[in-house]
N, CA, C and O of each residue as an XYZ file, in Angstrom:
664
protein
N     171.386    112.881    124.904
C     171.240    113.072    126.323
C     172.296    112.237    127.041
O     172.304    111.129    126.504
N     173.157    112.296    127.990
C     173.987    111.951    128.746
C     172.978    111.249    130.015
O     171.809    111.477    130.323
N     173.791    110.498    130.461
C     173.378    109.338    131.737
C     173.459    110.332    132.852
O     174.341    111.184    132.961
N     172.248    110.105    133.842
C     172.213    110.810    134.905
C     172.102    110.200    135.880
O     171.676    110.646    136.946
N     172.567    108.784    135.607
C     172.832    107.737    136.647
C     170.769    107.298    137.707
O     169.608    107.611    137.446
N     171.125    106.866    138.302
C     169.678    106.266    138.880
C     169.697    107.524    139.739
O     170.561    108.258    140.219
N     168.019    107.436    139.717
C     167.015    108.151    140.453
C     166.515    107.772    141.634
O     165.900    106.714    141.498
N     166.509    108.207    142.839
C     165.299    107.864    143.661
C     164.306    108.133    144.261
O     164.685    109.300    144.367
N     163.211    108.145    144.846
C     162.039    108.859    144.940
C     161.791    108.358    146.472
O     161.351    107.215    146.597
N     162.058    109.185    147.740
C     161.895    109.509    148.918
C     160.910    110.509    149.431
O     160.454    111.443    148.772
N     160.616    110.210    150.726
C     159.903    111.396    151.308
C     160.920    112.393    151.292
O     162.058    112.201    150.863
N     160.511    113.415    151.748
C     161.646    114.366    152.419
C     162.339    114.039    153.362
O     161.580    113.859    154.314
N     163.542    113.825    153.694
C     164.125    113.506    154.616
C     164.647    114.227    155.889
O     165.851    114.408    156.068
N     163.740    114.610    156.720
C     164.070    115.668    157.587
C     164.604    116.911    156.878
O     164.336    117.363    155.765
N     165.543    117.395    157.960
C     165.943    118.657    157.688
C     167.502    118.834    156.727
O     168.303    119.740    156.953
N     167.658    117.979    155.861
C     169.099    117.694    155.197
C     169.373    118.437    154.392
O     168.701    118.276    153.372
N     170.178    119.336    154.340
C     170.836    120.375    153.871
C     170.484    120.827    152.503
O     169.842    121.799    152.104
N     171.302    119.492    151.671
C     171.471    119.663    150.417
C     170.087    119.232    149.865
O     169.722    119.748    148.808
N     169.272    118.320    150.494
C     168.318    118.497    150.061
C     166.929    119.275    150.041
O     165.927    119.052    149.362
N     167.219    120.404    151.139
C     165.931    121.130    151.596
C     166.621    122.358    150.599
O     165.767    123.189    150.293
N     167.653    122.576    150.168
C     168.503    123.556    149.363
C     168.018    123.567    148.052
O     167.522    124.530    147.468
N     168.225    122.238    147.553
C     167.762    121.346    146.354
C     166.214    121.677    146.213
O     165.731    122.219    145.219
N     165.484    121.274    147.360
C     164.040    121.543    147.236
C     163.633    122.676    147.112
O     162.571    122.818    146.507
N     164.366    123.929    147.665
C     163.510    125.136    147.651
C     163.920    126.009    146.101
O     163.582    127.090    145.619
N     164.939    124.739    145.612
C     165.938    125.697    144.249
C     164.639    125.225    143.402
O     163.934    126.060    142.835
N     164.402    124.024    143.356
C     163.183    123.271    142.571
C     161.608    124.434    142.278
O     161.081    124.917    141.276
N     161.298    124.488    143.945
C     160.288    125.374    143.717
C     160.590    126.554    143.770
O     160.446    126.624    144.990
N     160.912    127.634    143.473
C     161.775    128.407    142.792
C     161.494    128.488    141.220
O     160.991    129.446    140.634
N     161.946    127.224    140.634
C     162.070    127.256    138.590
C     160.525    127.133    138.774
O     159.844    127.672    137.901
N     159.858    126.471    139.832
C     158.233    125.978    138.807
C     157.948    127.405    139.489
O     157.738    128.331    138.705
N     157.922    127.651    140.718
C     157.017    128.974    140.296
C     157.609    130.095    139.294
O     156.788    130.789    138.696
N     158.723    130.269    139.118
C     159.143    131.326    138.177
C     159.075    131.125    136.999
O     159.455    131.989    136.208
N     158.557    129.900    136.571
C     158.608    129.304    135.221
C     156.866    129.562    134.901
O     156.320    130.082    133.927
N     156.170    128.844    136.410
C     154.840    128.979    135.989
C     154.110    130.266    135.817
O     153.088    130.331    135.133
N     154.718    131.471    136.541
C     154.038    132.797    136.367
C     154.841    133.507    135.369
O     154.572    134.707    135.308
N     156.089    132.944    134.277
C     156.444    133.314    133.454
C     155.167    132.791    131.741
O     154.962    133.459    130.728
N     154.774    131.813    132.016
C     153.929    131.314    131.280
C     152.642    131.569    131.778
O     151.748    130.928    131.227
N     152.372    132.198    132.513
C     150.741    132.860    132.845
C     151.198    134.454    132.185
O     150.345    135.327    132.026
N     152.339    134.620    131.915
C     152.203    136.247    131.107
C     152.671    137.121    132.857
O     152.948    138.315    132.743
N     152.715    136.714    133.858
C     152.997    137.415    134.785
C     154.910    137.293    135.279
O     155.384    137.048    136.388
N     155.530    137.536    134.136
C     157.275    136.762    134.542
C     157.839    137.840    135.871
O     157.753    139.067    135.918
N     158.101    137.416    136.325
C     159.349    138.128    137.370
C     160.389    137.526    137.337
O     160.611    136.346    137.065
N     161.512    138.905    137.811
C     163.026    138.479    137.440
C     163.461    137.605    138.891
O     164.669    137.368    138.891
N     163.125    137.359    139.465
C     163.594    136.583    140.276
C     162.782    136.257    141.613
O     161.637    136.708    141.644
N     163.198    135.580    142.651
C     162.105    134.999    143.518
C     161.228    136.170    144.162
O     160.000    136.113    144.216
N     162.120    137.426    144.728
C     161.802    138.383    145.624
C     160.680    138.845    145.098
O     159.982    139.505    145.868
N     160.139    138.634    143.571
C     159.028    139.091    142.536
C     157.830    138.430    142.899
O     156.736    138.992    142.869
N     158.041    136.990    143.317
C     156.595    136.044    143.893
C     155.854    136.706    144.778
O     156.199    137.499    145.654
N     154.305    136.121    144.325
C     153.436    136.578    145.662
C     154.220    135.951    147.050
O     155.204    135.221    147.171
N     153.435    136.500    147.892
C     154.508    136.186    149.349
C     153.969    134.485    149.557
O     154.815    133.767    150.090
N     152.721    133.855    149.200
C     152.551    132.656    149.847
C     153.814    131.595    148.775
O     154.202    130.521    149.235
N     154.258    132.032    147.542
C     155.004    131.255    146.770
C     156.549    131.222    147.487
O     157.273    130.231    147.574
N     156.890    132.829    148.054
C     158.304    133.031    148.610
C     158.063    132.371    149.669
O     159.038    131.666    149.927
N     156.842    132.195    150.769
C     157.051    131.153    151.805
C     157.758    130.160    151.977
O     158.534    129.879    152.891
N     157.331    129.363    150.619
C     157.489    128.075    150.104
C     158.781    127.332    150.062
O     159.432    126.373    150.478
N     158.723    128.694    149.067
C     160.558    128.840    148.748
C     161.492    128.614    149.876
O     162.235    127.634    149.934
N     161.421    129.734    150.949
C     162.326    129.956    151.908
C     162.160    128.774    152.950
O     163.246    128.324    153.316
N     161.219    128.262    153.423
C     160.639    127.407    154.385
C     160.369    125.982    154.196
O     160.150    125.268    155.174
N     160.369    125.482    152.906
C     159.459    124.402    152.874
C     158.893    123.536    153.432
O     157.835    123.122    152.959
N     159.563    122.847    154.928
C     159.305    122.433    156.078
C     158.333    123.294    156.885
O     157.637    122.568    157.594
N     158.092    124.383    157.000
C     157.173    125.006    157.666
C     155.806    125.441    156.630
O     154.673    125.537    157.102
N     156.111    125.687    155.147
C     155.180    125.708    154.485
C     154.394    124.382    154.195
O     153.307    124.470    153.623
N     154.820    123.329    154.511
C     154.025    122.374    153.728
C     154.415    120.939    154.942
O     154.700    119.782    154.634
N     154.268    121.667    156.637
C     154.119    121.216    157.674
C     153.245    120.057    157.817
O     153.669    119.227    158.621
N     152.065    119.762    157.213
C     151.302    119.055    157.110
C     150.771    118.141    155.973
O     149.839    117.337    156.005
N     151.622    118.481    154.941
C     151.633    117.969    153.828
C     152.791    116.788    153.921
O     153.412    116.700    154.980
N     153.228    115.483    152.367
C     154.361    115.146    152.484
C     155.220    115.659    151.124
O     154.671    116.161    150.143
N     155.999    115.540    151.193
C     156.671    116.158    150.262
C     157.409    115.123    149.747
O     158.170    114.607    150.565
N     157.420    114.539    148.345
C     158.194    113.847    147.922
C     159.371    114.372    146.823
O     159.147    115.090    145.848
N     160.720    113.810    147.248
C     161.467    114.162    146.200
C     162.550    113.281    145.632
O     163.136    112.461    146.338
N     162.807    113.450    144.382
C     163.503    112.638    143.313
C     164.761    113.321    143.545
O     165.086    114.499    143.393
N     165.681    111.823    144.137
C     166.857    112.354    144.213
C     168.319    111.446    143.198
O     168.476    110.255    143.464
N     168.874    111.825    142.564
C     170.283    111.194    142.090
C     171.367    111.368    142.957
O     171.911    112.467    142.845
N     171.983    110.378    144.036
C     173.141    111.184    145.108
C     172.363    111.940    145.832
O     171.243    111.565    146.180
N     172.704    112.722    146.042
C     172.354    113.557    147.113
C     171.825    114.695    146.279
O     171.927    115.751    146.902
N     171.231    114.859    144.937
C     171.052    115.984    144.103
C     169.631    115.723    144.259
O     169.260    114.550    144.266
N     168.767    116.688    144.389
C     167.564    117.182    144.102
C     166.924    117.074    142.683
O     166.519    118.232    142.584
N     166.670    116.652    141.873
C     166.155    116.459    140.999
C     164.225    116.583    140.540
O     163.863    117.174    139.522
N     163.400    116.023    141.350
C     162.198    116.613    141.263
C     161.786    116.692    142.740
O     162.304    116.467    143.833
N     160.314    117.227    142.134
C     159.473    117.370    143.879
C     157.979    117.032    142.889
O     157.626    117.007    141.710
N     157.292    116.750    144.620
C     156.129    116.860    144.276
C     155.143    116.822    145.832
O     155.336    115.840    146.548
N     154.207    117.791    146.270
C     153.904    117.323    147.550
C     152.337    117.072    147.525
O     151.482    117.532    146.769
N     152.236    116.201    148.584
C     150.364    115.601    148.506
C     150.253    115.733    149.610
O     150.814    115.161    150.544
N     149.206    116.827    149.566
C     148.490    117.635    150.678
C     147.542    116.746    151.427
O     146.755    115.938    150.934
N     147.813    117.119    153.159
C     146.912    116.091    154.077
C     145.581    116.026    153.822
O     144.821    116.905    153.417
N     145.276    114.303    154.245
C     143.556    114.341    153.614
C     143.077    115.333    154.108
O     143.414    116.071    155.034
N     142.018    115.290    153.222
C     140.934    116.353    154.205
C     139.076    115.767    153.320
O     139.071    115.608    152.099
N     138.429    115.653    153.717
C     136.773    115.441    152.791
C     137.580    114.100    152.478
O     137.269    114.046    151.288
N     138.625    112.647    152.723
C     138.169    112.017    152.317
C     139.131    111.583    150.815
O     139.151    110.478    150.275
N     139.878    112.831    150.387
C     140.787    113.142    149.609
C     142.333    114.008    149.858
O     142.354    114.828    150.776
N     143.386    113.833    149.163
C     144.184    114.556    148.984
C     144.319    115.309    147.628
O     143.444    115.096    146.789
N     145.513    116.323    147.278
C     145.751    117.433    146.377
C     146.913    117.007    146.019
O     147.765    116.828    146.890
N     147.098    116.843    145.144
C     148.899    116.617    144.583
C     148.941    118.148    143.986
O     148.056    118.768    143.395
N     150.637    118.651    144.442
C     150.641    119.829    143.910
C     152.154    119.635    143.696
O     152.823    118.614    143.853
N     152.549    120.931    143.278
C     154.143    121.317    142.793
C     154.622    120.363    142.043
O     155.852    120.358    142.102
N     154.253    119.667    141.460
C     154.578    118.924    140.713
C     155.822    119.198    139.426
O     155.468    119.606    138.320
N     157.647    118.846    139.830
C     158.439    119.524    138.943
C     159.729    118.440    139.322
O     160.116    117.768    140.278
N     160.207    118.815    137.567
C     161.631    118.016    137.594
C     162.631    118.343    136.672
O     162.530    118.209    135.453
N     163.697    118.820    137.344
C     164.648    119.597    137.209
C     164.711    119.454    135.528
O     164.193    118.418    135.112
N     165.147    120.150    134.739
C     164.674    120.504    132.868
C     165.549    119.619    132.499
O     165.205    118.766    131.681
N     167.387    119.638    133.230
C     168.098    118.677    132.611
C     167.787    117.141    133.062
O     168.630    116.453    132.487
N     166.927    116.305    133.853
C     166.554    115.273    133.958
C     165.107    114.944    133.832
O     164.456    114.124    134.480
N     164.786    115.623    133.017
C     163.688    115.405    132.329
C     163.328    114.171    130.802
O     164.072    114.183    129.821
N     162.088    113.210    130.897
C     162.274    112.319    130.062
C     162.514    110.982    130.490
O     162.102    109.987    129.894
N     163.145    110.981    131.466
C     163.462    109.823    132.264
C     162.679    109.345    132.955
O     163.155    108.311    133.422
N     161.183    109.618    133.481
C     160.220    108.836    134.243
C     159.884    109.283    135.741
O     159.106    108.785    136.555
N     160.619    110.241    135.816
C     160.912    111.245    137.330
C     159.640    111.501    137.767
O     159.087    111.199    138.825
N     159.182    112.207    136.631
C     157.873    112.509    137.421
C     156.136    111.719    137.400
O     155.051    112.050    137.876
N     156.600    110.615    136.625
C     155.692    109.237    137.183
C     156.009    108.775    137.878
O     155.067    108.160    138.378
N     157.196    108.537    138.557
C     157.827    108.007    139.782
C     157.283    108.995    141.027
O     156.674    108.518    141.985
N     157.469    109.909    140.946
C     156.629    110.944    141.897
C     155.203    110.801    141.762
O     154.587    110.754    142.826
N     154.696    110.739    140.952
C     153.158    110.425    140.979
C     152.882    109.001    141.446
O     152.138    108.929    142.424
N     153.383    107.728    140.887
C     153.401    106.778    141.809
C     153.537    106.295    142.784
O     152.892    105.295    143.101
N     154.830    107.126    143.918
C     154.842    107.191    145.032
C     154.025    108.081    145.290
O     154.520    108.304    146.395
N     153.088    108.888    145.232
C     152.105    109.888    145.969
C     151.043    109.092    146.001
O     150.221    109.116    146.917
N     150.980    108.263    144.913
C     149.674    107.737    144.781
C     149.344    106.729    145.555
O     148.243    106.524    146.067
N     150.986    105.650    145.699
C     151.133    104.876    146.826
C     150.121    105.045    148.379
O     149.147    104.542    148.941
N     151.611    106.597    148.618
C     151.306    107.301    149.879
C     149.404    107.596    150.066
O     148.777    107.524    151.123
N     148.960    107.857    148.971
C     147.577    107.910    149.219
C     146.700    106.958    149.644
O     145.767    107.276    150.382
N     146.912    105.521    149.185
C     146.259    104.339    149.557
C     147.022    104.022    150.842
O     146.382    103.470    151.737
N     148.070    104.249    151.004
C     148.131    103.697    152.722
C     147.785    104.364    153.485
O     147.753    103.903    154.626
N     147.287    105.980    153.239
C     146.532    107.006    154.342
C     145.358    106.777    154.396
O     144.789    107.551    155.165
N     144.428    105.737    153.720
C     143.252    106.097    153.855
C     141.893    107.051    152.386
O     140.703    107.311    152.209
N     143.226    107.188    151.760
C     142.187    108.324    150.786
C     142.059    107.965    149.536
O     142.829    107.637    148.634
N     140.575    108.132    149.705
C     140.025    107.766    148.619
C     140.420    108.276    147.086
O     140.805    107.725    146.055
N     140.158    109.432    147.442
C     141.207    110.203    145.739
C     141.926    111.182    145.963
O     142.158    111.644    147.080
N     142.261    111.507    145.123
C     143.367    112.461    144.817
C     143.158    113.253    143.747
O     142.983    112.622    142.704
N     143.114    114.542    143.649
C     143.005    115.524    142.450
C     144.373    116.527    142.781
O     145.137    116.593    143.744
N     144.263    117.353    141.325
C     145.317    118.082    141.193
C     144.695    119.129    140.006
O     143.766    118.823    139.258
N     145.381    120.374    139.996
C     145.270    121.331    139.291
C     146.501    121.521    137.995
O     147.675    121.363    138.331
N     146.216    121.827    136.671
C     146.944    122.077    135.858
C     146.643    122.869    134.644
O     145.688    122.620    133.909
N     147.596    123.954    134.431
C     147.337    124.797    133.571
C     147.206    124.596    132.246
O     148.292    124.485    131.679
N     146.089    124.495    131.429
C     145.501    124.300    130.541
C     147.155    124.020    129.210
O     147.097    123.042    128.464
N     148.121    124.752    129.152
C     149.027    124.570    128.403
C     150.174    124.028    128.513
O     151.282    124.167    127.996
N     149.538    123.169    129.540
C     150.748    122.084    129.916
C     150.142    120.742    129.594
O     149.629    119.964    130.398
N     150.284    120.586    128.243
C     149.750    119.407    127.489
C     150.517    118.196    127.931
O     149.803    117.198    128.026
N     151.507    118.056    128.162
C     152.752    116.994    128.546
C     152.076    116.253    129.775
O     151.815    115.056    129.896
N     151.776    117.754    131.023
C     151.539    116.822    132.207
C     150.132    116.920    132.179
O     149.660    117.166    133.288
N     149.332    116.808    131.289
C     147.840    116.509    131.078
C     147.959    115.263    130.689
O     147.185    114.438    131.175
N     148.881    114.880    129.796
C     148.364    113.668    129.074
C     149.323    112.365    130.086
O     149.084    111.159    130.032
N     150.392    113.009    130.942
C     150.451    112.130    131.906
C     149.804    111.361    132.475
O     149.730    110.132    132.470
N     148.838    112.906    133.488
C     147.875    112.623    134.102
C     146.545    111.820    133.678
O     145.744    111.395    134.511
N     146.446    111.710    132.708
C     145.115    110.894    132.090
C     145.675    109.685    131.647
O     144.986    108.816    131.113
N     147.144    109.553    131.878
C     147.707    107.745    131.376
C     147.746    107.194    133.033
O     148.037    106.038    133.338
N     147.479    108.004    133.772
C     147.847    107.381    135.402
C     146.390    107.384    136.128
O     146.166    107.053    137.292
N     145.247    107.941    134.941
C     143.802    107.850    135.837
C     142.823    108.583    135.777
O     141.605    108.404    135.765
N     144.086    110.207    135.704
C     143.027    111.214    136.007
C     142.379    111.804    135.197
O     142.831    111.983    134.066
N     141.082    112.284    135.588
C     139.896    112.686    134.207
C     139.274    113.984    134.977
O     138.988    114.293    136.134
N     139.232    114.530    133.759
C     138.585    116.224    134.044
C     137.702    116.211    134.704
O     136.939    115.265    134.502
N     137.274    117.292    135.922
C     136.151    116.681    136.927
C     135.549    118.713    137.035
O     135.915    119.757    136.495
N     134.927    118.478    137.632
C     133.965    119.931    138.054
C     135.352    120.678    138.385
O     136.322    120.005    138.732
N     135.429    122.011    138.277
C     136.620    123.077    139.024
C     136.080    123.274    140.576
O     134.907    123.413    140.925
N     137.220    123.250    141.377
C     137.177    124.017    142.443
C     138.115    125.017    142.839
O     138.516    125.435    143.925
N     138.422    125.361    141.255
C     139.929    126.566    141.466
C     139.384    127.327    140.166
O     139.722    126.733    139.142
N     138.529    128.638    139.904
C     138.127    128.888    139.011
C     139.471    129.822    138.257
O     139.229    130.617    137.348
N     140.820    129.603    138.756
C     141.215    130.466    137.434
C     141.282    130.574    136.366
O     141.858    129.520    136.095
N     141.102    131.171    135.248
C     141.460    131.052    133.852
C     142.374    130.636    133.654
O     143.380    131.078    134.208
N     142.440    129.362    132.570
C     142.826    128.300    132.019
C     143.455    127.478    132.814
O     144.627    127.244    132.520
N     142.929    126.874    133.916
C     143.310    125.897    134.907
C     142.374    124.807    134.980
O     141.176    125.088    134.994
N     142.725    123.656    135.027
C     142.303    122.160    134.485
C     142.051    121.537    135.773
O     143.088    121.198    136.343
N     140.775    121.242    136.513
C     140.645    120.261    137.646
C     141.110    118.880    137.648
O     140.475    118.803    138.700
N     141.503    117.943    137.524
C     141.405    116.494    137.476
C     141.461    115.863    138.695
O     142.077    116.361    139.638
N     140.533    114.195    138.810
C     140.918    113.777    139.692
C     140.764    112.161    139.603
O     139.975    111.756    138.749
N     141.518    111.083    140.496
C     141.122    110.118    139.813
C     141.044    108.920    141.569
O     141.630    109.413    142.533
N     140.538    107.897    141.733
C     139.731    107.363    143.128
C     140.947    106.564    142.834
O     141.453    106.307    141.741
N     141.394    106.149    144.289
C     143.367    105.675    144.895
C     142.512    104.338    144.725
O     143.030    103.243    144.942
């Protein structure tokens, strides 16, 4: 593996070019990656349900109320991850992704640590997140940082509740 020089892990930073570019390229691979591994692949974004192409195209308006954190090298986009506004008391960590060639490096515990941060200075008590049963990697993350299998409130097939108190 080659040096990819230091990482850093920011909110979103307003409206900055290369990085809202960066961000929407990000979500983009996880959803096309994740409905390629649910058996549902499409050849490209225009294939997503429309709330995923929102995402894509907008991210500032899709996730208006959310924060969005992202892992940057330079000015390169490297991961995301966003934690949805409290609500009951709790937040949602979702999108959780980091770019394939800087992967290994700690990117996306660094994103989970700053979310988790961001969670104790809002006020919230926990934090849960959803994950697809065959993503063993970021399961066993998630259970080295806290989180433990809890009741579903997302009944799809083979999707994993967890959640763990900030």
């Amino acid at each position: 593996m080659s040096d990819h020089g230091e990482v850093s892990v920011v909110r979103r930073p307003g409206r900055t070019p290369s990085v809202e570019d960066g961000l929407a390229a990000l979500l983009a691979a996880y959803h096309l990656r994740t409905e390629a591994e649910k058996g549902e692949s499409v050849a490209d974004v225009a294939g997503l349900p429309d709330r995923y192409r929102t995402e894509i195209s907008d991210p500032s308006t899709a996730f208006a109320d959310d924060v969005v954190l992202v892992a940057l090298r330079g000015s390169t986009t490297v991961g995301c991850l966003v934690v949805t506004a409290r609500a009951d008391g709790r937040s949602e960590i979702k999108r959780l992704w980091t770019d394939p060639d800087f992967r290994g490096r700690g990117i996306a515990s660094s994103l989970l640590g700053a979310a988790l941060a961001h969670a104790a200075e809002s006020g919230t008590g926990s934090v849960r997140l959803s994950v697809w049963k065959w993503r063993t990697g970021a399961i066993a993350l998630y259970e080295r940082l806290g989180f433990t299998v809890t009741e579903s409130w997302d009944y799809r097939d083979r999707l994993l509740c967890m959640e763990r108190a900030v």
